[in-house]
C-alpha positions as a Markdown table, in Angstrom:
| # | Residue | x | y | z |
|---|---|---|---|---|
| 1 | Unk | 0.0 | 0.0 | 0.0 |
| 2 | Unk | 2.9 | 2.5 | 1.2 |
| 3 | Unk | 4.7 | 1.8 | -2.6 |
| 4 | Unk | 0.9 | 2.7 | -4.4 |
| 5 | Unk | 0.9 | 6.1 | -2.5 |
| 6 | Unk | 4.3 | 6.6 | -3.0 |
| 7 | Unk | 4.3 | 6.0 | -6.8 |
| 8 | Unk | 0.8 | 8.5 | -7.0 |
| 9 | Unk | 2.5 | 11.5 | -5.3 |
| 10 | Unk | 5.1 | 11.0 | -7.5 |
| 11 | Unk | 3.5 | 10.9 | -10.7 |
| 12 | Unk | 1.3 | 13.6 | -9.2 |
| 13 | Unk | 4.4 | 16.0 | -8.8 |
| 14 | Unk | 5.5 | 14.5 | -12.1 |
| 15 | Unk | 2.1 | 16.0 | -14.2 |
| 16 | Unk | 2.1 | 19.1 | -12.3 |
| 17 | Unk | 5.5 | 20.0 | -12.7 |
| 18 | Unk | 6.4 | 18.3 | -16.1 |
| 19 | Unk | 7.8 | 21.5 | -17.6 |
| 20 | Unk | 10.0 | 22.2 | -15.2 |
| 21 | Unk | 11.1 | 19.0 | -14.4 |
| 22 | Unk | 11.6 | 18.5 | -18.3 |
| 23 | Unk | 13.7 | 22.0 | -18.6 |
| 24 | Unk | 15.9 | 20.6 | -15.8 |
| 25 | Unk | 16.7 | 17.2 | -17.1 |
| 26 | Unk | 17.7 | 19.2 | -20.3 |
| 27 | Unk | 20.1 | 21.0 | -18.5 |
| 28 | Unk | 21.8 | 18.4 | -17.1 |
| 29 | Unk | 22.0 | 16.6 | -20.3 |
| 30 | Unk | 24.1 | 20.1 | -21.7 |
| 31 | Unk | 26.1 | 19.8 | -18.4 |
| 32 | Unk | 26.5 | 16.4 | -19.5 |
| 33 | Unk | 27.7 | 16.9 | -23.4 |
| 34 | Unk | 29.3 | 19.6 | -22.6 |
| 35 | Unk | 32.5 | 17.6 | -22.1 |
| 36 | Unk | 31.8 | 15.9 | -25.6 |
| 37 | Unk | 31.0 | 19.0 | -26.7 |
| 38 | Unk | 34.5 | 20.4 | -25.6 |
| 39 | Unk | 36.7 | 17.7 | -26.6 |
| 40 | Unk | 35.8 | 17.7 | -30.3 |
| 41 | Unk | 36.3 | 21.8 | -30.7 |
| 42 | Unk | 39.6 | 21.2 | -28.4 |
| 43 | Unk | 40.5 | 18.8 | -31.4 |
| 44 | Unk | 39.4 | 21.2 | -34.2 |
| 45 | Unk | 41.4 | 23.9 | -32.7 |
| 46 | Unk | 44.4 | 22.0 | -32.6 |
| 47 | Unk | 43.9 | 21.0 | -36.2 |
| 48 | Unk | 43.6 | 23.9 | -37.4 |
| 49 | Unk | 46.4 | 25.0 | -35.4 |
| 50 | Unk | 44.7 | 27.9 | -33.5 |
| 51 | Unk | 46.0 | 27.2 | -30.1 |
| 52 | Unk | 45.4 | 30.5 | -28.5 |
| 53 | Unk | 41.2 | 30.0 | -28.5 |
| 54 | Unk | 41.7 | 27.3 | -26.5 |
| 55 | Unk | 41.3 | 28.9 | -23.0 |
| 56 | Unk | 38.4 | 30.7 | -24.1 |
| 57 | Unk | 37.0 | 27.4 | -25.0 |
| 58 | Unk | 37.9 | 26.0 | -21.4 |
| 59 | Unk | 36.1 | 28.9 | -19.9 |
| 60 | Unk | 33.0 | 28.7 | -21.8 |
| 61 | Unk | 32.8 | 24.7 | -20.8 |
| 62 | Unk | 33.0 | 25.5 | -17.1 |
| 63 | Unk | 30.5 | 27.8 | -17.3 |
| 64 | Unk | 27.9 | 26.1 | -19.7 |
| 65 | Unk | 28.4 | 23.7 | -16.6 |
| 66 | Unk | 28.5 | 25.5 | -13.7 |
| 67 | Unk | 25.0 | 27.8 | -15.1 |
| 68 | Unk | 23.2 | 25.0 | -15.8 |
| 69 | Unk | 24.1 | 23.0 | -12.7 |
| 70 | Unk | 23.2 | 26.5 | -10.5 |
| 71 | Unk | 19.8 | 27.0 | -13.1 |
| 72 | Unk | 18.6 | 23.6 | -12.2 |
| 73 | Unk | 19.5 | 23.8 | -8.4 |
| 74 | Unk | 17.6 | 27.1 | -8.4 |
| 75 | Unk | 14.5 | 25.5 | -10.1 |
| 76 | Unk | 14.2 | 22.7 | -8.0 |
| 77 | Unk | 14.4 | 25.2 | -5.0 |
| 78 | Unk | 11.6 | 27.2 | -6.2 |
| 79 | Unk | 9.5 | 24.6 | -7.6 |
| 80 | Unk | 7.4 | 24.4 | -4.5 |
| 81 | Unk | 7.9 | 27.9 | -3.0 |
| 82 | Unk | 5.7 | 29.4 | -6.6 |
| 83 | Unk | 2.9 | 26.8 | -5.2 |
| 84 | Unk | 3.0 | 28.0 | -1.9 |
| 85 | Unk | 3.1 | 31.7 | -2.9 |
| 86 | Unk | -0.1 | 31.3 | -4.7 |
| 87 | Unk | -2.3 | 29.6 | -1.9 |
| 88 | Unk | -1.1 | 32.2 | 0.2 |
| 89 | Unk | -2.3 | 34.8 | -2.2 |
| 90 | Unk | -5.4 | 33.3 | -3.0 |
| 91 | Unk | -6.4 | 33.2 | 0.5 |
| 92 | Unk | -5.4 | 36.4 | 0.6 |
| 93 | Unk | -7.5 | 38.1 | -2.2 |
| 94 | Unk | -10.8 | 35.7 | -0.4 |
| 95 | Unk | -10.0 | 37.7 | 2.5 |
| 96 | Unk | -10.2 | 40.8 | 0.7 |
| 97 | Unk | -13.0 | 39.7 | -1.2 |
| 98 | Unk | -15.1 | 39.0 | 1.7 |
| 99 | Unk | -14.3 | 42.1 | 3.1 |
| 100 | Unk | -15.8 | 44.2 | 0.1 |
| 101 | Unk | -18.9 | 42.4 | 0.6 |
| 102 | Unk | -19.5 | 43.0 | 4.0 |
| 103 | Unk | -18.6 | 46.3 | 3.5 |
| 104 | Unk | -20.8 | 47.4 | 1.0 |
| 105 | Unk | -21.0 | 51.0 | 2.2 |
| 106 | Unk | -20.7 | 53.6 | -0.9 |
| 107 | Unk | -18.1 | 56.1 | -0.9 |
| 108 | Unk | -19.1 | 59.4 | -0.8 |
| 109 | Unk | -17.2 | 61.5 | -4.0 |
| 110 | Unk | -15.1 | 64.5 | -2.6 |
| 111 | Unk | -16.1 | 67.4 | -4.8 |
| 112 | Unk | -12.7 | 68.2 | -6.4 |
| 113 | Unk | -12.1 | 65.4 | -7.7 |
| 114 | Unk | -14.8 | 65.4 | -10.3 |
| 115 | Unk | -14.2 | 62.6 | -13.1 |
| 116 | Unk | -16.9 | 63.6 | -14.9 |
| 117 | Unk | -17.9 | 67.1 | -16.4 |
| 118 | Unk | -21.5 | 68.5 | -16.2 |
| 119 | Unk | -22.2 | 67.2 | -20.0 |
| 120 | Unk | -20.7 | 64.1 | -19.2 |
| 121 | Unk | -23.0 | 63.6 | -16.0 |
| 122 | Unk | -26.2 | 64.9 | -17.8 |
| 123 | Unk | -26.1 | 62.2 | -20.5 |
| 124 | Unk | -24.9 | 59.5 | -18.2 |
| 125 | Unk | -28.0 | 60.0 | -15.7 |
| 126 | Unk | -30.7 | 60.9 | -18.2 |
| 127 | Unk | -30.0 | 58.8 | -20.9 |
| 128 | Unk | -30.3 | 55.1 | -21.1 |
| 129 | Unk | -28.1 | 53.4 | -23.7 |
| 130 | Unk | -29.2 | 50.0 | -24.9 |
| 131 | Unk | -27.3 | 47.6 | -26.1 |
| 132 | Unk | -28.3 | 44.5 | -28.2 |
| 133 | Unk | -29.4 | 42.4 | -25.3 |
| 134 | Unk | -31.9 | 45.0 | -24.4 |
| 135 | Unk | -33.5 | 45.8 | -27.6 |
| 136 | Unk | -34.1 | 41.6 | -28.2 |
| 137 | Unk | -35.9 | 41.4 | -24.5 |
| 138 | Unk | -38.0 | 44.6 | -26.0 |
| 139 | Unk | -39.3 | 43.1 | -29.2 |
C-alpha cells in the first residue's frame, strides 16, 4: 500500500511540474555533453592550429556547466515555494473579497475630484443606452 501512494505523489508531482522537471533534465543533459562538446572543438582547434582559443573554449565549458548546474539547483528550490506563494495569495484576495462584501457602504465623492464634467454627468444620468441584449428582450 505505502509503494501505491508513493508511486501517486510521485507521478502527481510528475504532471504538475512536467515543464519544469523537463527543462531541468535538459540542463543536465548540456552539463552532461558539454565535455563531448568540448573535446571535439579542443580537437578542431588543434587541427587547425589555433591554439590560443583554447582557453576561451575552457572557460566557456566550465561555465555552460557550472549555469546549468546553478539554473537547475535554483529550479528545484523554487518549484514548491511558486505553489506555496499562490495559496497564500489566494487566501489572501478571499480575505479581501469577503471584506468588500461585508462592506458594501458607498463612498461618498469629494467634490474636487470630479471625473466627470457636467455634459458628461447629464447624458450619463438621463439617458439610457441599450445595447443589443436589451432591444431583443423589448421586441
Amino acid at each position: 500500500m505505502f509503494k501505491q501512494v508513493k508511486s501517486a505523489l510521485f507521478w502527481y508531482y510528475l504532471i504538475k511540474f512536467r515543464r519544469r522537471i523537463v527543462l531541468i533534465v535538459l540542463l543536465l543533459i548540456i552539463a552532461l555533453f558539454a565535455n563531448a562538446i568540448y573535446s571535439d572543438v579542443v580537437e578542431y582547434l588543434t587541427l587547425k592550429k589555433k591554439l590560443e582559443f583554447l582557453e576561451i573554449v575552457l572557460l566557456a565549458k566550465w561555465f555552460i556547466i557550472i549555469f546549468n548546474i546553478v539554473f537547475s539547483i535554483y529550479l528545484l528550490l523554487t518549484m514548491f515555494k511558486k505553489e506555496e506563494e499562490k495559496e497564500v495569495s489566494g487566501k489572501k484576495e478571499k480575505k479581501k473579497e469577503k471584506n468588500k462584501i461585508f462592506k458594501e457602504t458607498p463612498k461618498k465623492e469629494e467634490p474636487s475630484r470630479e471625473k466627470f464634467t457636467d455634459r458628461e454627468k447629464q447624458f450619463l444620468y438621463k439617458k439610457k443606452l441599450k445595447n443589443e441584449a436589451d432591444m431583443l428582450v423589448d421586441k
